[in-house]
N, C-alpha and C positions, 0 to 999 in steps of 0.2 A: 824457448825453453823456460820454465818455472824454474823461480829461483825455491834453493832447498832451504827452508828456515832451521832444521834442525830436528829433533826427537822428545817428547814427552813421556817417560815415565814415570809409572803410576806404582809408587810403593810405599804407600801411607795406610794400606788398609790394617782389620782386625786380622788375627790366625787363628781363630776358636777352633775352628775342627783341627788344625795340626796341633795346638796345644801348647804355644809356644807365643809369645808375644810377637816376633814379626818374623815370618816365616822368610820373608827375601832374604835373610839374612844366614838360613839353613845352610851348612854346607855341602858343597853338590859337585861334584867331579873336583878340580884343584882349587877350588875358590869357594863361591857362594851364587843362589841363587840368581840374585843379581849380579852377578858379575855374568857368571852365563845370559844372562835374559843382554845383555850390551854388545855381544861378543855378535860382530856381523855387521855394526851400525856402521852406514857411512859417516868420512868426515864431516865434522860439525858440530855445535851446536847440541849438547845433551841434557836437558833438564828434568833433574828427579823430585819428583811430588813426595816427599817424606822426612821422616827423621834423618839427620845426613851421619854416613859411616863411611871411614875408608872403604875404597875401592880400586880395580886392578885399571880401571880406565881411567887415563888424567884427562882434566879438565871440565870437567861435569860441576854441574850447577844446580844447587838446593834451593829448594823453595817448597813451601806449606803453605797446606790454604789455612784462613783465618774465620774463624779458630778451626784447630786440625781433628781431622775426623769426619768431614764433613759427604763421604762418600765418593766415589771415582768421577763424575762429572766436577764436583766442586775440583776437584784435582784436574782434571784437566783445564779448567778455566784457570788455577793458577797459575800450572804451567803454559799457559798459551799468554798470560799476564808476565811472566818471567823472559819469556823468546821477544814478546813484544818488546820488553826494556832493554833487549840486547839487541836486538835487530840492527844495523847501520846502513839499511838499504831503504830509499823511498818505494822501491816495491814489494816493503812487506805484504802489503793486502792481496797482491797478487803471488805469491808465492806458496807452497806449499811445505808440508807438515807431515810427521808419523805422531803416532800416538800405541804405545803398545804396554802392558802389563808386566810388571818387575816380578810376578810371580809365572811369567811362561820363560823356561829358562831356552829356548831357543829361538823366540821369538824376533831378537837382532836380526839375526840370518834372512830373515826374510823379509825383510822391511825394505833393501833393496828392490827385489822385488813388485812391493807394493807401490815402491816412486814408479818408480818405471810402467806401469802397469795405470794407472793415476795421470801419467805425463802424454802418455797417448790413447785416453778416453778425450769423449767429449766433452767439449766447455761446459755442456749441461751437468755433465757426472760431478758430483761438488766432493766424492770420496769413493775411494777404493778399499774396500774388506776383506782381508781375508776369510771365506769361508769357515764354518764351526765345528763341520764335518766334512770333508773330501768326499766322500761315498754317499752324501746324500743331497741330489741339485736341489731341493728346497731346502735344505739349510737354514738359517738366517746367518747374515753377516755378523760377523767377530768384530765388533765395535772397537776393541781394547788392543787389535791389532789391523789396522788401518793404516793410509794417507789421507791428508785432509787440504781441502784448497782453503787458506790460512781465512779469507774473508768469511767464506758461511760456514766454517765450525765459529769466528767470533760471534757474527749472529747467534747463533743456535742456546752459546751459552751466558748473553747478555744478561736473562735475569737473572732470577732467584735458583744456584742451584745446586745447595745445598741439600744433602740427604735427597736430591731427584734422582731417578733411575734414567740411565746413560740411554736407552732405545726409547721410551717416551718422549726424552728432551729433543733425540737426533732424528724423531721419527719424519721429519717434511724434508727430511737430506735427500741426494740422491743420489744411494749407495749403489754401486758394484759391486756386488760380490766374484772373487775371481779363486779358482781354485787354486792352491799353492802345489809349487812343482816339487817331484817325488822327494830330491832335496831336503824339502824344509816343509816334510808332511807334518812334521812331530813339532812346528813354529807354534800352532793354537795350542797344544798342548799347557791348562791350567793344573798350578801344584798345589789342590786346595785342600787334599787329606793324605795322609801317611802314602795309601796304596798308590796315591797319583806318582809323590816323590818317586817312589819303588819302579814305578813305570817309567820315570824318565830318567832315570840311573841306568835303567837296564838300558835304554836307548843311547846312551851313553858308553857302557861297555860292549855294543853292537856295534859301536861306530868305532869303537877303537880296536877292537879283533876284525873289524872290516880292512 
């Protein structure tokens, strides 16, 4: 069994279209959107790629890439940089990793999930994706809501990779995409404009008159 290194989120980006300087910060059923996007993660090990704010989960761990801004791949190299320096096991390299977006506010949930799903694929599979649409098998993989086997995402993001785009840099990975169970349909779900929010509020008082 892979050892679980832990979780990278990713909440350093811009909010242009919500209008608002960082939108993780929104709030969203009793908390924030970030709080929600944590809520599901197994123990361990939680590193957020951003500016640091209280939060309802203890023990999480800040860190920014240098200099901050540099796009969602630089942020995962940092945080894959931050798990390294905490690591106290020789088989880091052998271990595995989530990687999910502080703007999908239920994305925790199902990160579960993607270990699991990750732990009995083949040695060759180097990552497990959540799918970007359920209802449609070509798809492409959800990069930002993954598991990752810790040595070849390090490769992947050895160089330069600032302001790089996350599916060019991972594109010689070799992704699985798996569908997520009915559950944690609504895990992909990104909060990138007003009406997104409005959708995952509603999913939210759907699940609580559930």
């Amino acid at each position: 069994m892979s050892t679980y290194l832990g979780t990278i989120v990713l909440c350093g980006g811009t909010s242009t279209r919500m209008c608002v300087p960082d939108k993780t910060a929104l709030p969203f059923g009793t908390a924030t959107l970030l709080d929600s996007a944590l809520l599901g993660l197994p123990s361990g090990p939680v590193v957020c790629v951003g500016p640091p704010r209280p939060l309802l989960r203890d023990g999480v761990t800040w860190t920014r890439e240098t200099p901050p801004g540099g796009g969602p791949l630089d942020g995962i190299r940092a945080g894959l940089n931050q798990l390294t320096n905490m690591a106290a096991t020789p088989e880091y390299d052998a271990g595995i990793l989530a990687v999910i977006a502080g703007d999908q506010p239920f994305a925790g949930r199902a990160v579960p999930h993607l270990l699991k799903a990750l732990e009995a694929a083949a040695a060759s599979t180097h990552a497990v994706a959540a799918s970007s649409d359920n209802s449609d098998p070509s798809a492409r993989p959800a990069l930002l809501l993954a598991a990752y086997r810790v040595h070849t995402l390090a490769h992947a993001v050895r160089g330069d990779t600032r302001n790089q785009g996350v599916y060019r840099a991972l594109k010689d990975l070799h992704v699985k995409t798996v569908p997520l169970p009915l559950e944690h349909i609504s895990a992909a779900l990104d909060v990138d404009t007003p009406e997104d929010l409005d959708l995952a509020q509603q999913h939210i008082n759907r699940t609580r008159t559930n």
